[in-house]
C-alpha positions as CSV (number, residue, x, y, z in Angstrom):
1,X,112.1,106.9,108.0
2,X,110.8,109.3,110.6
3,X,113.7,109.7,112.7
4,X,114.1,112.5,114.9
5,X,117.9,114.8,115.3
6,X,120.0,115.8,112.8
7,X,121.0,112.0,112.0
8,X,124.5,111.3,110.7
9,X,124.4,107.2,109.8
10,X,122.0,104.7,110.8
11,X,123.4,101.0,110.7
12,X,120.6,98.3,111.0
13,X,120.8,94.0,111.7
14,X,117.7,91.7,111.9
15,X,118.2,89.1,113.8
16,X,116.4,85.4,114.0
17,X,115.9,83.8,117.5
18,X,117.5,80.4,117.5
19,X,116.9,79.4,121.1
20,X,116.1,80.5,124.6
21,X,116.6,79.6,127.7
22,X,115.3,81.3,130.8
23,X,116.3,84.6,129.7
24,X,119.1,83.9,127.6
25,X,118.2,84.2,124.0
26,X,120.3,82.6,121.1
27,X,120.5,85.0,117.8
28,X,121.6,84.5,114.3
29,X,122.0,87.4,111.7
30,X,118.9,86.9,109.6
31,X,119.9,87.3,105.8
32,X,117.8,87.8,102.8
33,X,119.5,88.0,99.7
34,X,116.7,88.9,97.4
35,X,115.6,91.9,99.4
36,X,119.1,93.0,101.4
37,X,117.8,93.7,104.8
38,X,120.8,94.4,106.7
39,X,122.5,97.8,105.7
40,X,124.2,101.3,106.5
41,X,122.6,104.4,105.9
42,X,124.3,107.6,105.6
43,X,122.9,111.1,105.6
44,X,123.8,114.6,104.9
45,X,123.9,117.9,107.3
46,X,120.3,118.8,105.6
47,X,119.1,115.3,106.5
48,X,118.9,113.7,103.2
49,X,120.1,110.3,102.2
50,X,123.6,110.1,100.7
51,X,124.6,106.8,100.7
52,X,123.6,102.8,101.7
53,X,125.8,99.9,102.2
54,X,124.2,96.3,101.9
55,X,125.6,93.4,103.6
56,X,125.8,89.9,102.2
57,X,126.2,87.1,105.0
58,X,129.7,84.8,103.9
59,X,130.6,82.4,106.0
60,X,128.8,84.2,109.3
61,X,130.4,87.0,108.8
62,X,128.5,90.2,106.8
63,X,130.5,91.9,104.2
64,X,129.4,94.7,101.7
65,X,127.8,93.3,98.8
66,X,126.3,96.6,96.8
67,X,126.7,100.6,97.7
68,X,123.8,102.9,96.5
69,X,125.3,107.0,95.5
70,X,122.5,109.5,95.4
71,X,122.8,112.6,93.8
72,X,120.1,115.8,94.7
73,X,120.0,119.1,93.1
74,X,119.8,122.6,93.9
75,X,115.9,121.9,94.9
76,X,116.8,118.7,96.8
77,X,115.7,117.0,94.5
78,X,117.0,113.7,93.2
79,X,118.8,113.6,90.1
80,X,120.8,110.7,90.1
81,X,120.9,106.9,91.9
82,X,123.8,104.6,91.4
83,X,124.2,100.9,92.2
84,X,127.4,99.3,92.5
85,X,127.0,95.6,92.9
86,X,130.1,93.6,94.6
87,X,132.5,96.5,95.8
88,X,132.7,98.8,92.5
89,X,132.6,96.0,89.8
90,X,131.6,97.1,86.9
91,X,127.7,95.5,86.9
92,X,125.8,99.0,88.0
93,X,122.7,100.2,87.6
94,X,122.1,103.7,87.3
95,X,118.8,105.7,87.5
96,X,118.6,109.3,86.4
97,X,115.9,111.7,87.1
98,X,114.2,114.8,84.7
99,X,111.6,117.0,85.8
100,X,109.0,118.7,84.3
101,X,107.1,121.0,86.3
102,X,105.5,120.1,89.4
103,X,103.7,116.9,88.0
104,X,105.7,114.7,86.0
105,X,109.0,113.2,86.8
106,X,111.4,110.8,84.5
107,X,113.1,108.2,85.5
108,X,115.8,106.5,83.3
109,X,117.5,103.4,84.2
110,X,120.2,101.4,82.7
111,X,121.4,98.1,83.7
112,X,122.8,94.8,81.9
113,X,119.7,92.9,82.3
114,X,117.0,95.5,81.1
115,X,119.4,97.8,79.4
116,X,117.1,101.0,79.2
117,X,113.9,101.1,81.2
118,X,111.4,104.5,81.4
119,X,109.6,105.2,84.3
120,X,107.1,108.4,83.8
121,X,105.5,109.4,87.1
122,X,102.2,112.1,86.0
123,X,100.0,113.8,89.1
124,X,96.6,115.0,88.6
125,X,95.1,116.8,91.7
126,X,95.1,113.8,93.9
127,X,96.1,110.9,91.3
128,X,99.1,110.0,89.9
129,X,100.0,107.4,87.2
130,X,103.1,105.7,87.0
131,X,103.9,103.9,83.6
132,X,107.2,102.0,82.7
133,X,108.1,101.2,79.4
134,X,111.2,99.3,77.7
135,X,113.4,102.2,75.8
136,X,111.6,101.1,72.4
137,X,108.0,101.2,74.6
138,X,107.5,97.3,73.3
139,X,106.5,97.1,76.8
140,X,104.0,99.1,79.3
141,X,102.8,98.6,82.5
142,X,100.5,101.2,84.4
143,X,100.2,101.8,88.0
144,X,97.4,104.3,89.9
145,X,98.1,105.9,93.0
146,X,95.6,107.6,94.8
147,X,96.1,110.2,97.7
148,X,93.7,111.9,100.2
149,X,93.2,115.4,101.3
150,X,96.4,115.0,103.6
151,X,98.5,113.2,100.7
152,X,98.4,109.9,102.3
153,X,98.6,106.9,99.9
154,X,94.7,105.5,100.1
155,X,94.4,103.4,97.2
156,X,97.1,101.4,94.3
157,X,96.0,99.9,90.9
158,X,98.2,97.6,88.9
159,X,97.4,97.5,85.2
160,X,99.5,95.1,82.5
161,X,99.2,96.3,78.9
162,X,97.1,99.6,80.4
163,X,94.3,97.4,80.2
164,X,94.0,94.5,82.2
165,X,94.1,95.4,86.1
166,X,96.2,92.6,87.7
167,X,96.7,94.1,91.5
168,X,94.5,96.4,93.5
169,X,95.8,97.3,97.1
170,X,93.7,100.0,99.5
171,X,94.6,101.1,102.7
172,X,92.4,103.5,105.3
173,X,93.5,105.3,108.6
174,X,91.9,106.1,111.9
175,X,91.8,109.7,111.8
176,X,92.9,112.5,109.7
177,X,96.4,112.9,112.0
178,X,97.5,109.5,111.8
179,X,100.3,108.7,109.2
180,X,100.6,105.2,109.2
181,X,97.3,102.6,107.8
182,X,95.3,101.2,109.9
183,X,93.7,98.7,107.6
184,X,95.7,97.0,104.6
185,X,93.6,95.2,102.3
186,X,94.9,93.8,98.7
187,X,93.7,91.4,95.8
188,X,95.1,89.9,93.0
189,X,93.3,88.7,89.7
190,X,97.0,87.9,88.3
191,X,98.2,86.0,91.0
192,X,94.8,84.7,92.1
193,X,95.3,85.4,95.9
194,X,93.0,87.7,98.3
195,X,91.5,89.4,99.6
196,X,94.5,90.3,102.2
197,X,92.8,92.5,105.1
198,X,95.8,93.4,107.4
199,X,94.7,95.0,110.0
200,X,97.6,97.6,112.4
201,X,98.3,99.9,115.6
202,X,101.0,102.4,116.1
203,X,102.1,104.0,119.2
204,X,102.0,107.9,119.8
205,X,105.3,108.0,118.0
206,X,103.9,106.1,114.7
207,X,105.8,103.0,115.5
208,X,103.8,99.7,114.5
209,X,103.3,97.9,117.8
210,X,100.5,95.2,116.1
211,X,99.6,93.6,113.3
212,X,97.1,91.1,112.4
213,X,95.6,89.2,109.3
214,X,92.0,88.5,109.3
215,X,91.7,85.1,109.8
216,X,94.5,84.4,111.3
217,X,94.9,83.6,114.9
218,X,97.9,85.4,115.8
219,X,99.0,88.7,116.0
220,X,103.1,89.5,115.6
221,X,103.5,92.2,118.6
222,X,106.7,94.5,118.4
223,X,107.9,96.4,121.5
224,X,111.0,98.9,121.4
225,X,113.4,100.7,123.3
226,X,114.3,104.0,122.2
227,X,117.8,106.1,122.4
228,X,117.4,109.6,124.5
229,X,116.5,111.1,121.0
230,X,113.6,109.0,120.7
231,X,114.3,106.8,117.9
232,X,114.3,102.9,118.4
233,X,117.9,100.9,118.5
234,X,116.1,97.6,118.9
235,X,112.5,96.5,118.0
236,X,111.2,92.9,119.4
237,X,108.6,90.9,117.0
238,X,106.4,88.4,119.0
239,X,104.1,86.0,118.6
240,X,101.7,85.6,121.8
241,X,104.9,84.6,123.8
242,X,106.7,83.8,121.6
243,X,109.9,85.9,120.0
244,X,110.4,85.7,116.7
245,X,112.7,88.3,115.4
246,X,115.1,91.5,117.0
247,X,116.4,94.3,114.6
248,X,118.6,96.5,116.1
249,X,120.1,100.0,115.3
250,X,123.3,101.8,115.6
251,X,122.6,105.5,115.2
252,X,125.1,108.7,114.8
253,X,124.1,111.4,115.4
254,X,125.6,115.1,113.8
């Protein structure tokens, strides 16, 4: 997440804009249940990612809905994620990890829905291959990744049946110290959409300050303000005068 200290928990809300007047704004907790975006994160000492609590919103008021465990081993490496969905019930998910070497990485993961899913993660030089497959490999889907000299993600290919390419997504940067794309262009044969070009600044700090579709009029502008350790409590998404969106953080700090 590219946070500076030794961070203990990071708690984050988005927010919608409702109304404003003057310089009063209006906010409402803004919820998305398909992709939980407001949630605690917890850390160890050694900065690594123990724990996450997502929040369901019930009756305007947010209320843990699923915790995520993680599990590293003596390498810091992961070895084990665990979902429990609506405080402990018994519907979990659980991934668990297996290495082999320095290039491939298994990932099993059990749930009610798919029961047994494979994910196999290979790296060649500057290419890895991702391929998941149902436990009796009835069925396979391949994704490529490709990575430049400074292991930044330049290029993904979707494939369905290994064959038939169904996403392509690439993405460039400015200059070889920059960590964050510049340009974000996608196309889909499946989904018959694109080409996306998405074009984005960052600040000295690598914290997106634009971004704008080509072809599209306007640009969503964020603005922060930062804690004394230099990471952002709240970020401000605009339209050309126009707020749109706050998300603000509580951080702890060790």
């Amino acid at each position: 997440m590219g946070l500076s200290e030794n961070v203990k928990s990071l708690s984050h809300l988005d927010y919608d804009l409702i109304e404003k007047i003057s310089d009063t704004a209006t906010l409402r907790i803004d919820h998305f249940f398909l992709a939980p975006n407001n949630y605690t994160l917890e850390f160890n000492a050694a900065g690594y990612l123990t724990s996450k609590t997502e929040y369901d919103l019930q009756e305007d008021t947010l209320k843990p809905k699923g915790l995520w465990r993680y599990l590293y081993d003596s390498l810091n490496r992961i070895t084990q994620e665990t979902y429990y969905w609506n405080n402990f019930s018994n519907d979990t998910t659980l991934l668990v990890y297996e290495y082999y070497g320095d290039s491939v990485t298994l990932i099993h993961k059990y749930d009610d829905t798919y029961k047994h899913r494979r994910y196999r993660y290979a790296q060649r030089n500057n290419i890895e291959y991702l391929t998941t497959a149902n436990a009796d490999s009835s069925y396979l889907e391949t994704v490529l990744f490709a990575y430049d000299k400074q292991n930044r993600l330049i290029r993904k290919e979707e494939y369905e049946n290994q064959n038939t390419i169904a996403f392509i997504r690439s993405w460039s940067y400015n200059d070889s110290l920059s960590t964050k794309p510049s340009l974000d262009a996608g196309i889909s044969s499946k989904y018959n959409y694109g080409p996306v070009l998405i074009i984005n600044e960052y600040d000295s700090l690598q914290n997106l300050i634009l971004s704008k579709g080509i072809g599209t009029q306007k640009p969503t502008l964020i603005d922060y303000t930062f804690d004394a350790y230099g990471n952002w409590i709240e970020q401000r998404k605009t339209l050309p005068n126009e707020l749109i969106k706050i998300s603000r953080r509580r951080i702890e700090y060790y």
